[in-house]
N, C-alpha and C positions, 0 to 999 in steps of 0.2 A: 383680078384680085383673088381670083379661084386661087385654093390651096390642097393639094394632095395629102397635106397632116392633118392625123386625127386629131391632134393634139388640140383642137378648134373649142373652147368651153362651149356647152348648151346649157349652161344651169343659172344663166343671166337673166331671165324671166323676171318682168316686173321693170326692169331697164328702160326707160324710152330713149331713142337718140333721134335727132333729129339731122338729116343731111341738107345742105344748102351750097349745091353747085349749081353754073349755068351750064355747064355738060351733060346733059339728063342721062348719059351712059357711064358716068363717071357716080353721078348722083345714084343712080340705081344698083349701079355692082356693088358701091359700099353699103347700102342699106340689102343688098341680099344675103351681104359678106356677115352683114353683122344681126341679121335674123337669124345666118344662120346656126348664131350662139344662144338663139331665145328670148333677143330684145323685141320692143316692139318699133317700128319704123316708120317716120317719115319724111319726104324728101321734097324740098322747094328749089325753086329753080332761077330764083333771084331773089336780091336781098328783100323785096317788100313782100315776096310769096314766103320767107321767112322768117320774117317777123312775126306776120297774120299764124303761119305754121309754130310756132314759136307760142307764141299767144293761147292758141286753143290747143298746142298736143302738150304743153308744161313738160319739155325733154330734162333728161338728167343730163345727158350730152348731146352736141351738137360740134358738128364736122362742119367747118365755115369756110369756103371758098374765099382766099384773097381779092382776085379780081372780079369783078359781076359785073356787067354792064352797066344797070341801072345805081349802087350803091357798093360801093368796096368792103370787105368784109368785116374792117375797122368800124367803119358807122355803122352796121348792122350790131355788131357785139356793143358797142359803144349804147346804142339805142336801146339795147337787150337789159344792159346794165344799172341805165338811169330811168328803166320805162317804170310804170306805177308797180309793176309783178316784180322790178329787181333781181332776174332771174338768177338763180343761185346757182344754175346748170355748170356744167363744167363743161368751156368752150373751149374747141381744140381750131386752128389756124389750118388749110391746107392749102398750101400754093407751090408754084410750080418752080419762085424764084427762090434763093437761100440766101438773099445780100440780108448782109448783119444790119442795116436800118429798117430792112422788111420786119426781120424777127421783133428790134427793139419798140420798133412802131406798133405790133401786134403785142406784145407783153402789156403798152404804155395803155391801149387802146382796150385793154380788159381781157384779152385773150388767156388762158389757162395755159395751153402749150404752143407749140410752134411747130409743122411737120411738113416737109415738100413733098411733091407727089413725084413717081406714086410713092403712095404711103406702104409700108412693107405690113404683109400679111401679121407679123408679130407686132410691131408697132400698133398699131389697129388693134388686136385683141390686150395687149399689156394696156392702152388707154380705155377701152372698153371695160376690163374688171377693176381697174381704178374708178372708174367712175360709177362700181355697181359697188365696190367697195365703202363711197363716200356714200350713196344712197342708203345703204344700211345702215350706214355709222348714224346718220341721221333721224332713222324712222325711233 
């Protein structure tokens, strides 16, 4: 996920995102990718380490892995969605497949966007200041 452009925002401070892969090196490179704009970070490693994660870090955004062993990333957003908190976060979908009933299953399922991996270095930061964008808009 490392990028050689400076082009990289750091003025995202105040951001929380939350990452929820069961790849802990996949989970980790995005949450270093996107510290290193200023957000603050953190990363669960299946969907009920992410919920719990989810629960006590109150993320603006969260990068949700498709498949997880224990829970697919549909009932995690699903659960995120209709939990007592009704997270307002803006949830982005990451998976590996791109069949259009993946996509439509994650839109129907509460997902915000839809992105397969990897995710491109721009991709990643254009959803990152969207979502620091909507943070403001809010406060």
């Amino acid at each position: 996920m490392a990028t050689s452009d400076s082009s990289v925002p750091s003025n995202l401070s105040g951001l929380r995102v939350l990452v929820v892969d069961d790849n802990v090196d996949v989970a980790e490179a995005l949450c270093a990718f996107v510290a290193s704009m200023g957000c603050a970070t953190a990363a669960a490693f299946n969907g009920a380490q992410g919920l719990a994660a989810a629960a006590a870090f109150d993320p603006h955004l969260a990068l949700i892995d498709l498949e997880m062993p224990d829970m697919s990333g549909c009932e995690v957003v699903r659960r995120l969605r209709a939990g007592p908190a009704q997270s307002s976060a803006r949830l982005i979908c990451l998976t590996g497949h791109d069949h259009p009933e993946d996509r439509r299953n994650c839109i129907e399922a509460g997902f915000d966007d839809f992105f397969t991996k990897p995710m491109l270095p721009e991709s990643l930061m254009d959803a990152v200041a969207a979502a620091h964008a909507e943070q403001r808009a809010r406060v």
